[in-house]
MILOSE-930418 format. One line per field, with one value per residue (C-alpha): residue in one letter; residue number from 1; y, x, z. Coordinates in nm, 3 decimals, always signed. Layout:
N
rest	[a ...]
nr	[NUM ...]
north	[Y ...]
east	[X ...]
up	[Z ...]
***
This chain:
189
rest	[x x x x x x x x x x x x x x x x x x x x x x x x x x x x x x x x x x x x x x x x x x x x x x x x x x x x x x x x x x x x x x x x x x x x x x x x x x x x x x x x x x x x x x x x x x x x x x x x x x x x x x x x x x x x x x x x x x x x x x x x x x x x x x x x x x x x x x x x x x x x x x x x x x x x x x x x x x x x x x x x x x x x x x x x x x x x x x x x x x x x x x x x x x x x x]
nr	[1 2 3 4 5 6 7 8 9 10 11 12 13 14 15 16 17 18 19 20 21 22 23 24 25 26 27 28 29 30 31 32 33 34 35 36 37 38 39 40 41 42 43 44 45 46 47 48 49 50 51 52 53 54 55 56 57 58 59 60 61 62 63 64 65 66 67 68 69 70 71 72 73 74 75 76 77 78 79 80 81 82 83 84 85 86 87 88 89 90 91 92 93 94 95 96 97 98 99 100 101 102 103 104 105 106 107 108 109 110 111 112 113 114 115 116 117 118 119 120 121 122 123 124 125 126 127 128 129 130 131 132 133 134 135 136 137 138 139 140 141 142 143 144 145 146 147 148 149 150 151 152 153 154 155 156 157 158 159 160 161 162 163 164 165 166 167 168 169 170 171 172 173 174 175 176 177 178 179 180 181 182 183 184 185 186 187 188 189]
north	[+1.047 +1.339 +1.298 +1.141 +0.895 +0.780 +0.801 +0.583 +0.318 +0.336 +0.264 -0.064 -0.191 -0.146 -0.270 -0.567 -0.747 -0.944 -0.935 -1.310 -1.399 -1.103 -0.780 -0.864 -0.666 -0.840 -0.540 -0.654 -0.263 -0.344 -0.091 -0.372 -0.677 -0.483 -0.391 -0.037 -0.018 -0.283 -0.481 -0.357 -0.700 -1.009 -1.196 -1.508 -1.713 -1.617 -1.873 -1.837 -1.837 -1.603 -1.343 -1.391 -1.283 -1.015 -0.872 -0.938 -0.716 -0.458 -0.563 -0.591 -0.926 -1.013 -1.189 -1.460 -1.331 -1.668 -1.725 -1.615 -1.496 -1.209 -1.065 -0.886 -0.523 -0.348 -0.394 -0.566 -0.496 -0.731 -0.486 -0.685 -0.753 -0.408 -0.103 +0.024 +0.403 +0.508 +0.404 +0.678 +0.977 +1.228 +1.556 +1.452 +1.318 +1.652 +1.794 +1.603 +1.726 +2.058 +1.990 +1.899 +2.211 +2.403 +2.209 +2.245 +2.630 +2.647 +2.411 +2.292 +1.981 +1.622 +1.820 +1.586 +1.271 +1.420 +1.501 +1.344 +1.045 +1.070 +0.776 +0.908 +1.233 +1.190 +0.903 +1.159 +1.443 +1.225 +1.148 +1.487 +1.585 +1.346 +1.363 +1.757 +1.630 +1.395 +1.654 +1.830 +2.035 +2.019 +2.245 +2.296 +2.640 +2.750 +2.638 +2.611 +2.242 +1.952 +1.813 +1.488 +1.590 +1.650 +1.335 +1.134 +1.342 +1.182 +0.847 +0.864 +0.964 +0.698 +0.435 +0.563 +0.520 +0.225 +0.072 +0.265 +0.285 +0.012 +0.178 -0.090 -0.120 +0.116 +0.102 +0.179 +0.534 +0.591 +0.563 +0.795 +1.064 +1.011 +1.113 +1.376 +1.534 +1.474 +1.647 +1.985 +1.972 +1.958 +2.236 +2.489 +2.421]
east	[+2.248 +2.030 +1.654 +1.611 +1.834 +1.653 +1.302 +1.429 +1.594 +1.250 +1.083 +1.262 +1.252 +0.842 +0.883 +1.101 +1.134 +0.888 +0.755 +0.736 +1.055 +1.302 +1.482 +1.606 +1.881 +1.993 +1.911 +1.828 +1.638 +1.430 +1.112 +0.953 +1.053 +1.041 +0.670 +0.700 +0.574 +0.365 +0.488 +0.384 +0.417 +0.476 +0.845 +0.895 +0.878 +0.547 +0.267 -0.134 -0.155 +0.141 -0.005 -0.351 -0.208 +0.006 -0.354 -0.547 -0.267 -0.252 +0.080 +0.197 +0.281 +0.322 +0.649 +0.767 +1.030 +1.177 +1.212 +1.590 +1.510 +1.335 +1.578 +1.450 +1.515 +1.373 +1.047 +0.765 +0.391 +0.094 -0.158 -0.252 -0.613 -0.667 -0.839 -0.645 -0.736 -0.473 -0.688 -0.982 -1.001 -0.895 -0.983 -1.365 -1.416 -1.307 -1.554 -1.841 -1.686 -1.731 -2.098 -2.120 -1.979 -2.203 -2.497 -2.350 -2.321 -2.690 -2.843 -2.633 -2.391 -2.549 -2.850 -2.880 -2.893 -3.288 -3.447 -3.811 -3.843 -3.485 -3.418 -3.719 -3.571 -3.201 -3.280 -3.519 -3.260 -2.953 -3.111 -3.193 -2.861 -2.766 -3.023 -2.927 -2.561 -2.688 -2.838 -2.534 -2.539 -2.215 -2.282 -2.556 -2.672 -2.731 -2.390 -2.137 -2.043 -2.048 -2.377 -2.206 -2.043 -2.394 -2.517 -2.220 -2.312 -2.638 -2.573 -2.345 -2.670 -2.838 -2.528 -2.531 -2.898 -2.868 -2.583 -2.723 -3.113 -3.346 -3.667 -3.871 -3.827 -4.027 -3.774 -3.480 -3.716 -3.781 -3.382 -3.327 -3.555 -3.464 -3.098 -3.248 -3.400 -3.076 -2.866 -3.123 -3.045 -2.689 -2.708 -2.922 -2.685]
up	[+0.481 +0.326 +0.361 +0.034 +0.099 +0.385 +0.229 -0.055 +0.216 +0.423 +0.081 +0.018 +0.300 +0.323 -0.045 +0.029 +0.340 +0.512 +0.865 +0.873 +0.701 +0.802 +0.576 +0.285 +0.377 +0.675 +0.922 +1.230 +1.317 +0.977 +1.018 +0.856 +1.080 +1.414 +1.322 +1.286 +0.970 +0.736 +0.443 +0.100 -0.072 +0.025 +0.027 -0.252 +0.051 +0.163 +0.169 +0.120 +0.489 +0.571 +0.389 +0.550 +0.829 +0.706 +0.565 +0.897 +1.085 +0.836 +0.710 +1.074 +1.254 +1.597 +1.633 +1.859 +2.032 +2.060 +1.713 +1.570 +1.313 +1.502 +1.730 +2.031 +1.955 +2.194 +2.488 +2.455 +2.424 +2.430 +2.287 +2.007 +2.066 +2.242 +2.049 +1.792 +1.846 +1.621 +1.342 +1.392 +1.124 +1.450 +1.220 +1.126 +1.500 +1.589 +1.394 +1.541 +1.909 +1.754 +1.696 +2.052 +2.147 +1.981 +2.139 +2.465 +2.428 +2.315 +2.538 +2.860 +2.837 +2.839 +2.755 +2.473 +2.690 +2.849 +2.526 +2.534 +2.273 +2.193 +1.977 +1.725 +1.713 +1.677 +1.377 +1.211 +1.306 +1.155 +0.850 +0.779 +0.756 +0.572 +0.328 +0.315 +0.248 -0.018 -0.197 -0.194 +0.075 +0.277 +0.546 +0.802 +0.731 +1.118 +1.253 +0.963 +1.035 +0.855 +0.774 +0.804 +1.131 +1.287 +1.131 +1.328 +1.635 +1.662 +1.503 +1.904 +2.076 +1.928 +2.007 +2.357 +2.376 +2.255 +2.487 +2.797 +2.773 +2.716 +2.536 +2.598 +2.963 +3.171 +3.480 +3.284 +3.169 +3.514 +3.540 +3.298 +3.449 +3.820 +3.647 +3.460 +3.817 +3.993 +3.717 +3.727 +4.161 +4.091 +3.856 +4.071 +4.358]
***
């Protein structure tokens, strides 16, 4: 089968069968059924609540492998309520690990994580760029990047920050700097 014929076969299936109700076509390797791919629509037989879930799984459905109408086809994976890393833009985080890089190279890494009054900064810091990129400048004029980019750099600061540092508990500051003086022995050494 040329490569046409197998984009138009890959198309009706997406198009046609169901991951709740089977192919259409009675194949049992059905890209559709097997969960390879999502469902575009959904099957006459669908109800209000099948395709609820159809939607909440992006078209994908965990089957029951004890129900025949889903043949086991291959192993199994209970990943289902894991991270679905797969779904992150991997070119624009790659940009913001750029900006990073860049940082690193001009200050020293995890040099970001000692800055004095670091949540007022990085906010005031992040909306500057964006405000730059609002007004319709794209790229940061010292580094080249993505004003955006540099924006989603410190919107992470400020998530780390916020998961790892409490700013209104003094022990957690003294923490921070006993961490800070440890780091600057380890890098003399």
């Amino acid at each position: 089968m040329n490569k046409k014929g197998r984009e138009n076969e890959f198309y009706q299936h997406v198009r046609h069968c169901c991951s709740i109700h089977g192919c259409k076509y009675g194949d049992p390797q059905c890209i559709v059924v097997i969960g390879l791919v999502g469902q575009k629509y959904p099957c006459p037989e669908c109800t209000d609540d099948d395709i609820k879930k159809i939607l909440m799984f992006g078209g994908k459905i965990k089957v029951e492998y004890n129900d025949p109408k889903f043949p086991q086809t291959g192993g199994r994976k209970f990943d289902n309520d894991k991270p679905r890393w797969c779904l992150l833009p991997w070119k624009e985080t790659e940009e913001i690990v750029e900006v990073l890089t860049l940082g690193s190279v001009k200050y020293e890494d995890h040099n970001w994580q000692r800055v004095p009054d670091a949540r007022n900064r990085y906010f005031s810091a992040m909306h500057r760029h964006i405000s730059a990129w609002w007004s319709g400048e794209r790229f940061d004029k010292e580094t080249g990047k993505s004003h955006l980019a540099h924006a989603g750099c410190c919107l992470l600061f400020l998530m780390w920050f916020d998961n790892n540092i409490f700013f209104t508990r003094e022990e957690n500051v003294k923490k921070l700097v006993a961490n800070c003086e440890s780091d600057k022995k380890n890098i003399k050494k």
